[in-house]
C-alpha atoms as an extended CHARMM CRD file, in Angstrom:
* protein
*
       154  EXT
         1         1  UNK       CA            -47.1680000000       -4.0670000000      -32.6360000000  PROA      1               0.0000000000
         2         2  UNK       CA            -45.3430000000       -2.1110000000      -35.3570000000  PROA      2               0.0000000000
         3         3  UNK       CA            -42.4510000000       -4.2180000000      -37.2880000000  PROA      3               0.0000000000
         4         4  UNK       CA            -39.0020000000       -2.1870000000      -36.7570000000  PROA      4               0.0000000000
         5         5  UNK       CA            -37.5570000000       -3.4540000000      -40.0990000000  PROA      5               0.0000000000
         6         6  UNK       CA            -40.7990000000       -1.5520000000      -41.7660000000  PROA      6               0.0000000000
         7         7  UNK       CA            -40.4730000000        1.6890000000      -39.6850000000  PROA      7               0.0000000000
         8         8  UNK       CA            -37.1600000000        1.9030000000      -40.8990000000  PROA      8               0.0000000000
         9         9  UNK       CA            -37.8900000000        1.8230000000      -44.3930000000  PROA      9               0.0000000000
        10        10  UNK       CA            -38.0700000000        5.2540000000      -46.5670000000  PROA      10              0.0000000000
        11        11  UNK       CA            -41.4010000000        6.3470000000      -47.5860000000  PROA      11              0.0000000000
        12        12  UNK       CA            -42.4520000000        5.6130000000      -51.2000000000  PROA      12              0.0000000000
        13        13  UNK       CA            -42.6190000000        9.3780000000      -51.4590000000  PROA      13              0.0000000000
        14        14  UNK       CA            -42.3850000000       12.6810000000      -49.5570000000  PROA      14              0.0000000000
        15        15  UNK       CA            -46.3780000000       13.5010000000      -49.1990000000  PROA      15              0.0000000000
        16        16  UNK       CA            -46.7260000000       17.1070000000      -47.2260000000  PROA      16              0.0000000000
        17        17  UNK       CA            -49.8230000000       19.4850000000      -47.0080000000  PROA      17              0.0000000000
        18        18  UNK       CA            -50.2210000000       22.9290000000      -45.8940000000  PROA      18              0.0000000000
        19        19  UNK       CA            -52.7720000000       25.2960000000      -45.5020000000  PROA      19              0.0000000000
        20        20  UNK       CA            -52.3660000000       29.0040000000      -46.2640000000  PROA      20              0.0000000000
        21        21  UNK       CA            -54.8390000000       32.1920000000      -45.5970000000  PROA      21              0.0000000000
        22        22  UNK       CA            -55.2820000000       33.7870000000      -49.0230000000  PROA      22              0.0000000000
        23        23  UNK       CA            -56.9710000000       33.2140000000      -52.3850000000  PROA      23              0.0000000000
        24        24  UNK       CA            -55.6680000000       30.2380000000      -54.9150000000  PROA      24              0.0000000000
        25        25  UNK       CA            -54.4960000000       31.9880000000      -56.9360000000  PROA      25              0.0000000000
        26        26  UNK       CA            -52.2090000000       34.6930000000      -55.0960000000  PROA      26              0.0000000000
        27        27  UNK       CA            -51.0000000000       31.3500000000      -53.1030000000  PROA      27              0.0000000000
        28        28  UNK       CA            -49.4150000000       29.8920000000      -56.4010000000  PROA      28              0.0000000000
        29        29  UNK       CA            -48.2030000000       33.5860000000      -57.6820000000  PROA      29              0.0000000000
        30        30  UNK       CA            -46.2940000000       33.7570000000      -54.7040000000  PROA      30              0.0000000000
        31        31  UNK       CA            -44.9640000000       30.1590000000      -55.2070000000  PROA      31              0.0000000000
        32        32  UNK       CA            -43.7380000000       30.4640000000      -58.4470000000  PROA      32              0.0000000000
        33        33  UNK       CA            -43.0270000000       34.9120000000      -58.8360000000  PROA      33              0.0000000000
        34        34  UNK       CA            -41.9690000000       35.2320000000      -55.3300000000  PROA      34              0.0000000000
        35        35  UNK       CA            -39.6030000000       32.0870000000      -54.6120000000  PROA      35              0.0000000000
        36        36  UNK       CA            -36.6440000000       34.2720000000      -54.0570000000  PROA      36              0.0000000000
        37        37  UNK       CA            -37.7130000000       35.9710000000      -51.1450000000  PROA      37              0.0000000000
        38        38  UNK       CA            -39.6990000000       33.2280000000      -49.3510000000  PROA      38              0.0000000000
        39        39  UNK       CA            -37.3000000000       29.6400000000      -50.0820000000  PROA      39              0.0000000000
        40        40  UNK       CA            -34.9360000000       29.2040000000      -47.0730000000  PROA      40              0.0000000000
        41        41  UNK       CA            -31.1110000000       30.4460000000      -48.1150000000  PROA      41              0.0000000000
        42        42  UNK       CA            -30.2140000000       27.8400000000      -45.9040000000  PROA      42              0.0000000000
        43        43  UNK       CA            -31.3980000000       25.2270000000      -48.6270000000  PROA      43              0.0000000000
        44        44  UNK       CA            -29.5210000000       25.8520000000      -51.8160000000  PROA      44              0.0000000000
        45        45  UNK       CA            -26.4630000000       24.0110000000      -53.2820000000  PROA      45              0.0000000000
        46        46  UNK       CA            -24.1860000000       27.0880000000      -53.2950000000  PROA      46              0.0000000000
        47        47  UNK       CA            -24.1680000000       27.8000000000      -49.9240000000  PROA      47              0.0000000000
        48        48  UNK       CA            -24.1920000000       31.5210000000      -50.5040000000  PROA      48              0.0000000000
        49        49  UNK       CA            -26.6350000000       33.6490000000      -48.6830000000  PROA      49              0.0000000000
        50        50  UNK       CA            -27.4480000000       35.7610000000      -51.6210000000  PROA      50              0.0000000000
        51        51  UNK       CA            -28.1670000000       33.2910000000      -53.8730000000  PROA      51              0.0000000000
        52        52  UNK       CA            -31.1610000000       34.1670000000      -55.8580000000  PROA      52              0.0000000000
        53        53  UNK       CA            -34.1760000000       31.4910000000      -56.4010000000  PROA      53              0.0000000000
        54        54  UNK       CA            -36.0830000000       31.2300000000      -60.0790000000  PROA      54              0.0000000000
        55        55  UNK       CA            -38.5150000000       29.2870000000      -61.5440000000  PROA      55              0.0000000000
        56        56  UNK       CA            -39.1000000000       30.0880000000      -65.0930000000  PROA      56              0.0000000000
        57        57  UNK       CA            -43.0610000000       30.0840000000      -65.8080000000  PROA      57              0.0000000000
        58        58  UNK       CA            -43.6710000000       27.4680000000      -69.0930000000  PROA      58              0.0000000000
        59        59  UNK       CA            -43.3370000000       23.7460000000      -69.3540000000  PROA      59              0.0000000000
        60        60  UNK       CA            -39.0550000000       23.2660000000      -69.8810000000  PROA      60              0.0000000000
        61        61  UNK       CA            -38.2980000000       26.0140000000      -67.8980000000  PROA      61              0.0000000000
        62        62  UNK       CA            -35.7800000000       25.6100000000      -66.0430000000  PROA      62              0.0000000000
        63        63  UNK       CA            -35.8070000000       26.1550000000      -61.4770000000  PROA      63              0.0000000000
        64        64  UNK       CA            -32.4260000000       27.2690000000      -60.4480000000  PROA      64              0.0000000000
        65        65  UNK       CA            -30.4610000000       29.6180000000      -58.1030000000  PROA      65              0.0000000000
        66        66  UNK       CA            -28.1280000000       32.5320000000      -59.2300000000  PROA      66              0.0000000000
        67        67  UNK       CA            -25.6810000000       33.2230000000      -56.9290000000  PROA      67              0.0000000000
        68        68  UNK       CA            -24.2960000000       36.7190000000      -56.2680000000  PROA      68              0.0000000000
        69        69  UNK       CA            -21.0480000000       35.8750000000      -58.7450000000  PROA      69              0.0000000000
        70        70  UNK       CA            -23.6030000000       35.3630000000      -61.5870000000  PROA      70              0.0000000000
        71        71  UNK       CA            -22.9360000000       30.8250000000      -61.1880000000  PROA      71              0.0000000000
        72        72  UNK       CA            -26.3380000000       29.1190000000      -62.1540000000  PROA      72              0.0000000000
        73        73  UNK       CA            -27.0830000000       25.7640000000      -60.7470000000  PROA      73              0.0000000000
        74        74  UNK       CA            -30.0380000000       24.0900000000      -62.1140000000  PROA      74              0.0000000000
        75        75  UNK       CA            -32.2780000000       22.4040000000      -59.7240000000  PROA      75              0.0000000000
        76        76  UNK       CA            -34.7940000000       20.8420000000      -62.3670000000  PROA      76              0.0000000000
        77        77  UNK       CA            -36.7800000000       21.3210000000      -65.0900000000  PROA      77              0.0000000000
        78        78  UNK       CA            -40.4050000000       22.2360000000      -65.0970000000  PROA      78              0.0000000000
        79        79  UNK       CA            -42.9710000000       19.4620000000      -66.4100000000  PROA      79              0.0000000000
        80        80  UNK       CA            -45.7640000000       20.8310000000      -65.6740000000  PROA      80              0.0000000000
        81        81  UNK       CA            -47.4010000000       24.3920000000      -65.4560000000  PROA      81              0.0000000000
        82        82  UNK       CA            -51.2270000000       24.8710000000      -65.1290000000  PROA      82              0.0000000000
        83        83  UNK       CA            -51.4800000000       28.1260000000      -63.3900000000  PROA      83              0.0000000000
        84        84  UNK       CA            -53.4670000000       28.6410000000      -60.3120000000  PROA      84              0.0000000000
        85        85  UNK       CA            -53.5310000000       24.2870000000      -59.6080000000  PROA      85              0.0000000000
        86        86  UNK       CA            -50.1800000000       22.9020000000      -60.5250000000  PROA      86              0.0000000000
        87        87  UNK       CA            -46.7080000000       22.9240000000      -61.3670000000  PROA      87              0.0000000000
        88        88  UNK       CA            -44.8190000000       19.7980000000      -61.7470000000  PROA      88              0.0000000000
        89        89  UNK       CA            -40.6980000000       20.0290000000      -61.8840000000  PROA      89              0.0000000000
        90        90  UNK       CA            -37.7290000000       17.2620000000      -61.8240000000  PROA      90              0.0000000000
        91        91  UNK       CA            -35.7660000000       17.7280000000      -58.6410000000  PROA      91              0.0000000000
        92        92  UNK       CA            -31.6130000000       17.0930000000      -59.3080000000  PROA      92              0.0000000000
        93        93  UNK       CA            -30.9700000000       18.5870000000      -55.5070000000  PROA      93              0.0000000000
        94        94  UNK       CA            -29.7630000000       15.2250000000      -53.6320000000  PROA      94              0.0000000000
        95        95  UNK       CA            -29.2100000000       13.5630000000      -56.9250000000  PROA      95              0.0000000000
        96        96  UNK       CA            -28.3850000000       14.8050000000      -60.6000000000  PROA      96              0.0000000000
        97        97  UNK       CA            -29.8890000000       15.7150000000      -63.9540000000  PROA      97              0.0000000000
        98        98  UNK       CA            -29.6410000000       12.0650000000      -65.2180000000  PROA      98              0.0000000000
        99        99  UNK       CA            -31.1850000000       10.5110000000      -61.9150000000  PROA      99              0.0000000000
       100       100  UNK       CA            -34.1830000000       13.2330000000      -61.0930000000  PROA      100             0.0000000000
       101       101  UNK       CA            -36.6850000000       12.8010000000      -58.9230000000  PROA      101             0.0000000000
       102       102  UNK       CA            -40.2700000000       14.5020000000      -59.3840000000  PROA      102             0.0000000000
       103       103  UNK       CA            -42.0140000000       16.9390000000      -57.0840000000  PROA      103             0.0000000000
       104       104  UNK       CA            -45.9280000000       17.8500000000      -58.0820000000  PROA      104             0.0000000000
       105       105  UNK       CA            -47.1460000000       20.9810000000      -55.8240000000  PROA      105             0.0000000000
       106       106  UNK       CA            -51.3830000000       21.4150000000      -56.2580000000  PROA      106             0.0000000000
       107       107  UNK       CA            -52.9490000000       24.3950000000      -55.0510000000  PROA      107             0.0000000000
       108       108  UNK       CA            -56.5210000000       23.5980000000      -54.1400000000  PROA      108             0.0000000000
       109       109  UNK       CA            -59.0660000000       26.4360000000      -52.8160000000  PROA      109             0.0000000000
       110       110  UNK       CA            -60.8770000000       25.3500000000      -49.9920000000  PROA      110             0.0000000000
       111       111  UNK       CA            -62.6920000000       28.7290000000      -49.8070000000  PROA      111             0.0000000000
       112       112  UNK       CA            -62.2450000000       32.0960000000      -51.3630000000  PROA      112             0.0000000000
       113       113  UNK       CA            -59.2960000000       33.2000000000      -48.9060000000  PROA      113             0.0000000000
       114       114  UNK       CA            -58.0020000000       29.7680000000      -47.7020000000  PROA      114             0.0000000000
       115       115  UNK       CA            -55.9510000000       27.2490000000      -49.8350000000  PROA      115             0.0000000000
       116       116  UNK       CA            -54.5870000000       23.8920000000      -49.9110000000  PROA      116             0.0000000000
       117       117  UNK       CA            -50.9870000000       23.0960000000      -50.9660000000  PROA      117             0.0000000000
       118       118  UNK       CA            -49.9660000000       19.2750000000      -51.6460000000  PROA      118             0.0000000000
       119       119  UNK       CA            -46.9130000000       18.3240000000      -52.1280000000  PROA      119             0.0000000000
       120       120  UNK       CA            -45.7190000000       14.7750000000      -53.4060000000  PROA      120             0.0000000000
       121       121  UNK       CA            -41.8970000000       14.0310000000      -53.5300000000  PROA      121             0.0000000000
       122       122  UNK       CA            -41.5550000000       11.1400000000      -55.7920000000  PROA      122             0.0000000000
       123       123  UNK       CA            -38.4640000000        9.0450000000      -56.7890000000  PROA      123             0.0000000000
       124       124  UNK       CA            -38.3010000000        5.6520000000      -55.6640000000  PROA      124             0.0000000000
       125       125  UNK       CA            -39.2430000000        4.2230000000      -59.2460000000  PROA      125             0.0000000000
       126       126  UNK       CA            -36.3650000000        6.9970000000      -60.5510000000  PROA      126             0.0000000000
       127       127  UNK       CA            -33.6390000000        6.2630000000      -58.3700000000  PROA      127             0.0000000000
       128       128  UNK       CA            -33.7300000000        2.9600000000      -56.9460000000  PROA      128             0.0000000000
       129       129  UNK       CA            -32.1450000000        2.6400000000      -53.8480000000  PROA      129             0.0000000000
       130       130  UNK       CA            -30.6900000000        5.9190000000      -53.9620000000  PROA      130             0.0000000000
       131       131  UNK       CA            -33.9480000000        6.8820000000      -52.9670000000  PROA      131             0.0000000000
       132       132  UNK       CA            -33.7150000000        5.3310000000      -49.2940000000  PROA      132             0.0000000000
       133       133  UNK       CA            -30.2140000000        6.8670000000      -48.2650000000  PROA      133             0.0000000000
       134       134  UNK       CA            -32.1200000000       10.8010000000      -49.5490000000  PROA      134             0.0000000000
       135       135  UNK       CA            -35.2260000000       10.6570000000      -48.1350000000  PROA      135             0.0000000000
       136       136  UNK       CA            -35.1110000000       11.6290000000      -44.7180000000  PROA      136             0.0000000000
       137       137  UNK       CA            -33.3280000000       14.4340000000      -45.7150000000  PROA      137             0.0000000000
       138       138  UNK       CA            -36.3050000000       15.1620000000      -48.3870000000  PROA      138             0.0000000000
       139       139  UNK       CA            -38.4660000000       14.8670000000      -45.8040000000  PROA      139             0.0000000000
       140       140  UNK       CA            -36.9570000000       17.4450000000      -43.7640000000  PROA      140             0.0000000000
       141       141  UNK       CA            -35.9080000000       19.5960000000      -46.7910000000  PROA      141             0.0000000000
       142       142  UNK       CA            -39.9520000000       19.9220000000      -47.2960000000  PROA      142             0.0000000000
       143       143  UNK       CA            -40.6600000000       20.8870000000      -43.8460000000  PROA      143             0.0000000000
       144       144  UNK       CA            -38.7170000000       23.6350000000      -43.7910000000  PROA      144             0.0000000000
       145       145  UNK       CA            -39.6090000000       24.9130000000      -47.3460000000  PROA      145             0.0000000000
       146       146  UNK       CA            -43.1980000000       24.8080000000      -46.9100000000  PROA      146             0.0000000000
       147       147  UNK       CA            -42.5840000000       26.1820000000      -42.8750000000  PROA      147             0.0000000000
       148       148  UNK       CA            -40.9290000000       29.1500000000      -45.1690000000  PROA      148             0.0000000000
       149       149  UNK       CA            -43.7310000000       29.2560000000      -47.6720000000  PROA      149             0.0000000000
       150       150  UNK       CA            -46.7520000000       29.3960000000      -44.8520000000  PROA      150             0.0000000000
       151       151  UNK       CA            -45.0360000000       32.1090000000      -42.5250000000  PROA      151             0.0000000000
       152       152  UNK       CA            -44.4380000000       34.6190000000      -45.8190000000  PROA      152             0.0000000000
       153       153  UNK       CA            -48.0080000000       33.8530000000      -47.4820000000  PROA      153             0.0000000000
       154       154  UNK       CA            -48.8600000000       34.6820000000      -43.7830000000  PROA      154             0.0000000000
């Protein structure tokens, strides 16, 4: 018998894994090169449809959206960046720059056209309790993204 006290406690962090059909190392170029036309519009802070996506490629890059008035909201900053297997970033969407929480996305090739992509949404030893009241919502937030990612990597 499950305690209800524990099943409504947030997760100590967001884990998610997909599966796509191509090589490792097209599925991270098309994470990080081709963002913009794969991340769901529907998930940005500006609410504007034509809000352009961008991660910039280096350790302290910055991942943002543009939106079509030229605005730049910052979304986090990149920590790590070991191309085809990793990038690491700071997440400020559902908190701020000076509470960020920490995303890690691995690309792992399981053959030569089939890869693994984990995800780990981290932020409970950032945040505190902030963390409890957000992640459902990261939870969901990740579904959709990597729903996105999958059905354009095909």
């Amino acid at each position: 018998m499950s305690d209800p006290e524990q099943d409504n406690r947030a997760p100590a962090k967001v884990v998610k894994s997909i599966t796509v059909q191509c090589p490792q190392a097209l599925a991270f170029r098309v994470w990080i090169t081709d963002i913009d036309l794969w991340w769901p519009k529907s998930h940005v802070l500006s609410g504007d449809s034509d809000t352009e996506i961008r991660l910039d490629a280096c350790v302290g890059g910055r991942f943002y959206e543009r939106t079509s008035s030229g605005e730049e909201k910052t979304w986090g900053e990149i920590l790590v960046w070991e191309p085809p297997h990793r990038i690491s970033f700071t997440w400020y969407l559902g908190t701020d720059a000076r509470t960020p929480t920490v995303v890690d996305v691995r690309f792992h090739a399981e053959d030569a056209n089939r890869t693994r992509v984990d995800l780990e949404h981290r932020g409970p030893e950032l945040i505190g309790e902030l963390w409890s009241s957000r992640a459902a919502r990261f939870v969901a937030g990740w579904d959709a993204v990597l729903g996105s990612y999958a059905a354009f990597v095909g």
